[in-house]
C-alpha positions as CSV (number, residue, x, y, z in Angstrom):
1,X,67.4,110.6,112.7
2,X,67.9,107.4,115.1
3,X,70.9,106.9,117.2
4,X,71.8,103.8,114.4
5,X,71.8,106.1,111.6
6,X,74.3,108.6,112.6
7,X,77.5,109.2,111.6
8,X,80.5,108.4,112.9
9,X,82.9,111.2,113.2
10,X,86.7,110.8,112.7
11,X,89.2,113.4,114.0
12,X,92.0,114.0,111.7
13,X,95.0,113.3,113.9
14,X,98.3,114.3,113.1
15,X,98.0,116.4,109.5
16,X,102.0,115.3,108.8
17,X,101.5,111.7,109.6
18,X,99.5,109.3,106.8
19,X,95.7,110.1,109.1
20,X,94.5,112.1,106.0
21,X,95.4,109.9,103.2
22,X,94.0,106.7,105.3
23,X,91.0,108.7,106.1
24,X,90.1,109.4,102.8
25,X,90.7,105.6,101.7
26,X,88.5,104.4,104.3
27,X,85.9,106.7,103.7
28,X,85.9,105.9,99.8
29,X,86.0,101.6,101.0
30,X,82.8,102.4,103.2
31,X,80.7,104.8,101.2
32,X,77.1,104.0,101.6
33,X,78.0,101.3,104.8
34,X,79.1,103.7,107.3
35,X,77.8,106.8,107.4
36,X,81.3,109.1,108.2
37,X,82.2,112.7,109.1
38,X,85.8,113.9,109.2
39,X,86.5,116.8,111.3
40,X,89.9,118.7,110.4
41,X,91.5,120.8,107.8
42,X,90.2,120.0,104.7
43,X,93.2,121.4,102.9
44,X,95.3,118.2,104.5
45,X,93.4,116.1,102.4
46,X,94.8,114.7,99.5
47,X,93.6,116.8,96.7
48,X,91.7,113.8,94.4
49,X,89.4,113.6,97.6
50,X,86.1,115.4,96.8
51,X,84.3,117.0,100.0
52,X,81.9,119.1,100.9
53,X,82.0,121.4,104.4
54,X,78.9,120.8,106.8
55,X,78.4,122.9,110.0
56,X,76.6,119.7,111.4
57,X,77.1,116.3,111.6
58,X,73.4,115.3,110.4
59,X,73.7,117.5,107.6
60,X,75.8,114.2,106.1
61,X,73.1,112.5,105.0
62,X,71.7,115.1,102.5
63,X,75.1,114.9,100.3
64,X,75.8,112.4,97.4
65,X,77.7,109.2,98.8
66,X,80.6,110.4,96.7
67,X,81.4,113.4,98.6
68,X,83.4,113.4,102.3
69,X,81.4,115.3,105.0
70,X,83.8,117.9,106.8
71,X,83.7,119.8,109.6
72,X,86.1,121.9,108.5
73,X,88.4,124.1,111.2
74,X,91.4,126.3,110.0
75,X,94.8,124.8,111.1
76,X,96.6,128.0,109.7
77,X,99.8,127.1,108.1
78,X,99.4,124.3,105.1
79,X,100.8,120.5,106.5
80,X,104.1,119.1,105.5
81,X,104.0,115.3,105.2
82,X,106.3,114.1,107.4
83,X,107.0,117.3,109.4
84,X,104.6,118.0,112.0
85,X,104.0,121.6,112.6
86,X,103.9,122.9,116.0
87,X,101.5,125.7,115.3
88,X,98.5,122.7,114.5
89,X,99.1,121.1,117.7
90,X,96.3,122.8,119.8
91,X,93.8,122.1,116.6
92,X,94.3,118.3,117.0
93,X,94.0,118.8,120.1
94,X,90.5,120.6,119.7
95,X,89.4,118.2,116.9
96,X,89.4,115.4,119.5
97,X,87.8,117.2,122.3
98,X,84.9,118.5,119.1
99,X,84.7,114.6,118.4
100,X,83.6,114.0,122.1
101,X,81.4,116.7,122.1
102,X,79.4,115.5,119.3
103,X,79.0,112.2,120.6
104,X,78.3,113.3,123.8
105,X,75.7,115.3,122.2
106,X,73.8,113.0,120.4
107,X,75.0,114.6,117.3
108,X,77.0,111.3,116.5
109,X,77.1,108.1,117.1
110,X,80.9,107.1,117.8
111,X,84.1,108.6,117.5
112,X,87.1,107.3,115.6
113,X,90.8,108.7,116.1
114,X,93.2,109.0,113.9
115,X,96.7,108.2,114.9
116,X,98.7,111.7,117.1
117,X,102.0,112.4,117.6
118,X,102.7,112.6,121.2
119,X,105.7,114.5,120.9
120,X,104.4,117.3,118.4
121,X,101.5,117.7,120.9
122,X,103.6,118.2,123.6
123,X,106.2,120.5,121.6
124,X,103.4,122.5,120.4
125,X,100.7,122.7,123.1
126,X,102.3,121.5,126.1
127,X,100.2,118.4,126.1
128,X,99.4,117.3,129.2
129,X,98.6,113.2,129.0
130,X,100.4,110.4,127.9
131,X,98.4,109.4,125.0
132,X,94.7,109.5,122.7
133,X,93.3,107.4,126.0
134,X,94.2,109.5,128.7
135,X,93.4,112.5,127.6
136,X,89.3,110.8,126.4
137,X,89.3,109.6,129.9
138,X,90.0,113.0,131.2
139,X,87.4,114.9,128.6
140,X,84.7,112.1,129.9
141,X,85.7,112.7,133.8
142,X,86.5,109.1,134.1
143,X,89.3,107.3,136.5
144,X,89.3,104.1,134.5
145,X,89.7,102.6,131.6
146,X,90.9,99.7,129.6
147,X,92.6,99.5,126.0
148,X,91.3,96.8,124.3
149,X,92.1,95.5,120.7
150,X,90.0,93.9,118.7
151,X,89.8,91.7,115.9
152,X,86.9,89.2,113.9
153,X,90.1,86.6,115.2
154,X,90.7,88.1,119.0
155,X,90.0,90.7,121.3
156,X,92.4,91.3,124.3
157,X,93.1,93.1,126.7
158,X,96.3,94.5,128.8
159,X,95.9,94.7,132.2
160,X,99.5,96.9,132.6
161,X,99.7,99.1,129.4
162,X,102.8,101.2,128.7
163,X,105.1,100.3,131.5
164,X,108.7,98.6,131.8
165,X,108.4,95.2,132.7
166,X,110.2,95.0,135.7
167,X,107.4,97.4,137.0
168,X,104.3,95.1,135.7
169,X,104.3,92.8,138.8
170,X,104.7,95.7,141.1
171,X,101.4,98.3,139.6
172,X,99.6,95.3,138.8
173,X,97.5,94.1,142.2
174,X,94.2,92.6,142.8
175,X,92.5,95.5,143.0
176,X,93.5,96.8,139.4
177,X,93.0,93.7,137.9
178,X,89.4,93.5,139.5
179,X,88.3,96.5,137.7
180,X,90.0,95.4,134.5
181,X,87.9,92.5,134.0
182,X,84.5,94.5,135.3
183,X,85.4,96.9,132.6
184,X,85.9,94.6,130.1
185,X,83.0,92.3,131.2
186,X,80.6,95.8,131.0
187,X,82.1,96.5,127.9
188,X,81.2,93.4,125.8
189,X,77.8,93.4,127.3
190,X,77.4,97.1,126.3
191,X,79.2,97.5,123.2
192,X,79.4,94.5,121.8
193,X,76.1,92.8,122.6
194,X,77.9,89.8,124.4
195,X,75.1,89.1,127.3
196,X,77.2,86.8,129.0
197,X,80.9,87.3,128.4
198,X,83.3,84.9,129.3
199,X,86.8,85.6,129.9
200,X,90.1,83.9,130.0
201,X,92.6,85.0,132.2
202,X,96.5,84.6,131.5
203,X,98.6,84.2,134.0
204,X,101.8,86.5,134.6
205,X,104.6,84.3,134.6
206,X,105.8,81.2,132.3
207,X,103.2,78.4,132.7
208,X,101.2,80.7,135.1
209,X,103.5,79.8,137.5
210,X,103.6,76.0,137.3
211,X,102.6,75.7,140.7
212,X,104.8,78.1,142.4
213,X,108.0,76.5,140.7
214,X,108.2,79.7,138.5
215,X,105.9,82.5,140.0
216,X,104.4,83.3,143.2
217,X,101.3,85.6,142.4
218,X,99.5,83.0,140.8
219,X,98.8,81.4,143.8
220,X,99.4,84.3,145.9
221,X,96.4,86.3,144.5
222,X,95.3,85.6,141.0
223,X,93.8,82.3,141.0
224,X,92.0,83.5,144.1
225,X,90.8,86.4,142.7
226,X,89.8,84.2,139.5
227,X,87.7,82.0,142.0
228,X,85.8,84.9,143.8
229,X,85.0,86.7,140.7
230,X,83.2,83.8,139.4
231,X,81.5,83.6,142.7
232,X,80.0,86.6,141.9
233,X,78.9,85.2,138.6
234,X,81.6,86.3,136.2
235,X,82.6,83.7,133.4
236,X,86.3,83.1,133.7
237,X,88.6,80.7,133.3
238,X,92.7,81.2,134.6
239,X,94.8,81.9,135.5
240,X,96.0,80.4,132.1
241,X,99.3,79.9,130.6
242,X,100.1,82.7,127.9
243,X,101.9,80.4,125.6
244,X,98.5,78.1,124.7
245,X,95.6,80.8,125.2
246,X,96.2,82.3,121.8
247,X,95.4,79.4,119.1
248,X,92.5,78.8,117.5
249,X,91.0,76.2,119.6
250,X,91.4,78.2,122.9
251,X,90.1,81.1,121.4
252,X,86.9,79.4,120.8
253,X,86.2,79.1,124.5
254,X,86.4,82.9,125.2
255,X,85.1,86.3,123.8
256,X,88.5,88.2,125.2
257,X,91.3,87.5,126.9
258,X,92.6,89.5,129.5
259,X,96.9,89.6,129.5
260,X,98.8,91.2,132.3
261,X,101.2,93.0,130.1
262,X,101.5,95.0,126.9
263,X,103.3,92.7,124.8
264,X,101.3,89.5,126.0
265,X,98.8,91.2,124.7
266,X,99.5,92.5,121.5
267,X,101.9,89.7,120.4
268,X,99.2,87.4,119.9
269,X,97.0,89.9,117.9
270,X,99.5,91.4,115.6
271,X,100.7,88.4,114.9
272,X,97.0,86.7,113.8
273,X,95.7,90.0,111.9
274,X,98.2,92.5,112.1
275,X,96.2,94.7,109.6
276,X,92.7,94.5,110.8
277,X,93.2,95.5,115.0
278,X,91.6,97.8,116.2
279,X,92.4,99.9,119.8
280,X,88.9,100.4,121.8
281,X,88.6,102.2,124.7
282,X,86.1,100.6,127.0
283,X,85.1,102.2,129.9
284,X,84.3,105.8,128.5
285,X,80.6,107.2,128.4
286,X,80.4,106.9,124.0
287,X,82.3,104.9,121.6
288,X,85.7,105.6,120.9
289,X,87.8,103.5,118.6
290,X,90.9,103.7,116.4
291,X,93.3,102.2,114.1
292,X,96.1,99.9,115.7
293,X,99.2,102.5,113.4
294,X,101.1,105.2,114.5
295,X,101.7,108.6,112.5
296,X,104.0,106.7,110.1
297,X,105.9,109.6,109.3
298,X,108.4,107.9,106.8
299,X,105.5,107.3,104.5
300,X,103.1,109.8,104.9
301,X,102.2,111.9,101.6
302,X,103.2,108.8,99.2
303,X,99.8,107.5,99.3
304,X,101.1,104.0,100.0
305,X,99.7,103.6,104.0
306,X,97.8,100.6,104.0
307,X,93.7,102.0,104.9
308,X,92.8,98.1,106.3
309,X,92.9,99.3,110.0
310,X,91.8,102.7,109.8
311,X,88.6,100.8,107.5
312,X,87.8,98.5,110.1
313,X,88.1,101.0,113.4
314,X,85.8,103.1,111.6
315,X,83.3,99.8,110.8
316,X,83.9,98.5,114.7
317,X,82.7,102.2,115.8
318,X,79.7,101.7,113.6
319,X,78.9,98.5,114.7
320,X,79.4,99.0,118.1
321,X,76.9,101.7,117.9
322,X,74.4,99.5,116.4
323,X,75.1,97.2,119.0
324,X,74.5,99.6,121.7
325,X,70.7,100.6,120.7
């Protein structure tokens, strides 16, 4: 079987949160376009989904297009939509960790996440990391990495993730910033297929400082930092202001913009395709991607959860992978 051809596998995430009925909706939209294994419970699927238990991954391509591959682990007691249970914790826990392993392997091509709760994870098994992306980096043995979120309208990229803002201009230096943009740059030749990516650059304060009237590390550091990268033959342009980088026209002259803080990042997405992002992790040894949704607790188990973003992580995994050959 070639690289291309295998599946991607999907962890089941949070077994009280809507990761099981979204699952099984994107797995019924993609049938016979994405090859797909889900690895969890099977009894937290909804019960109109028809599946069939594998004890490998390649084993998926022997079963009718109709039937969900699983590779099925017991989470003991049954889920309760909308109550996580402690006691499944550690198993979503092990369900991501299995998902790296298989890729890692060779066994799969890509891994796709479905949404955790932080807080059950730490209730129940004393989770350790902040998040899905720290805990990947940690399971791949790597320092850095960069959350990316991608779109067929934008892909960008926060240089300062979840921090206050007051505490942006202080973690955020040249040497952090440096390895952003090699990350990213690596990552859209690698993943993506971009052979030459260019990059646009926001700046961190209104106007990107208009000249020192409103902001000092423009001048200080970024626009010089800007100027030695490309030096080095990096594609940039910035420090930009954040306010006129984001429409239609402007995006046309880049392939992903780097912001310097969460919500100049994720603004401008959410706000263009609010359904279709997708969070990639660039910067890890395989292909990790997920939907851009939490657990969504309130609705979970009234088959209502809107599949569009889980559909296309799992169709950016796949072609991602493709890309990658």
């Amino acid at each position: 079987m070639s690289a291309a051809s295998l599946p991607v596998v999907l962890s089941c995430g949070e077994p009280a949160g809507i990761g099981p009925e979204v699952a099984a909706r994107a797995w019924a939209a993609l049938a016979g376009e994405v090859p797909l294994v889900w690895l969890g419970d099977p009894r937290h699927l909804p019960t109109t989904v028809a599946h069939a238990v594998i004890e490998r991954p390649q084993q998926a391509a022997d079963l009718s297009p109709d039937v969900l591959p699983v590779l099925a682990r017991d989470f003991g007691p049954p889920a309760v939509a909308g109550q996580p249970n402690p006691t499944h914790a550690q198993h979503v826990i092990d369900m991501i960790a299995l998902g790296v392993s298989l890729v890692r392997d060779g066994a799969a091509s890509a891994l796709c996440t479905a949404p955790i709760n932080k807080q059950a994870l730490i209730e129940g098994a004393d989770f350790a990391y902040p998040g899905h992306t720290e805990y990947l980096a940690a399971l791949a043995g790597v320092d850095d990495v960069v959350m990316m979120l991608a779109s067929d309208q934008l892909r960008v990229v926060p240089a300062t993730i979840h921090i206050a803002l007051d505490q942006v201009p202080v973690q955020l230096t040249p040497a952090s910033l440096r390895r952003v943009i090699e990350i990213t740059h690596s990552g859209l030749q690698e993943r993506f297929g971009i052979p030459s990516p260019r990059l646009a650059i926001a700046g961190l304060n209104p106007h990107a400082g208009e000249g020192g009237a409103m902001g000092q590390q423009e001048i200080a550091w970024i626009a010089p930092l800007v100027a030695q990268m490309q030096k080095e033959g990096f594609d940039l342009i910035g420090p930009l202001p954040a306010d006129t980088m984001f429409h239609a026209a402007a995006r046309a002259r880049y392939d992903a913009a780097i912001a310097m803080y969460h919500d100049q990042a994720l603004i401008p997405i959410k706000t263009l395709d609010f359904d279709k992002g997708v969070n990639v992790t660039l910067g890890l040894p395989f292909i990790r991607t997920s939907p851009d949704h939490g657990t969504a607790f309130d609705i979970a188990g009234q088959g209502i959860a809107n599949p569009t973003s889980m559909i296309e992580a799992i169709r950016m995994a796949h072609r991602m992978a493709q890309a990658t050959q």
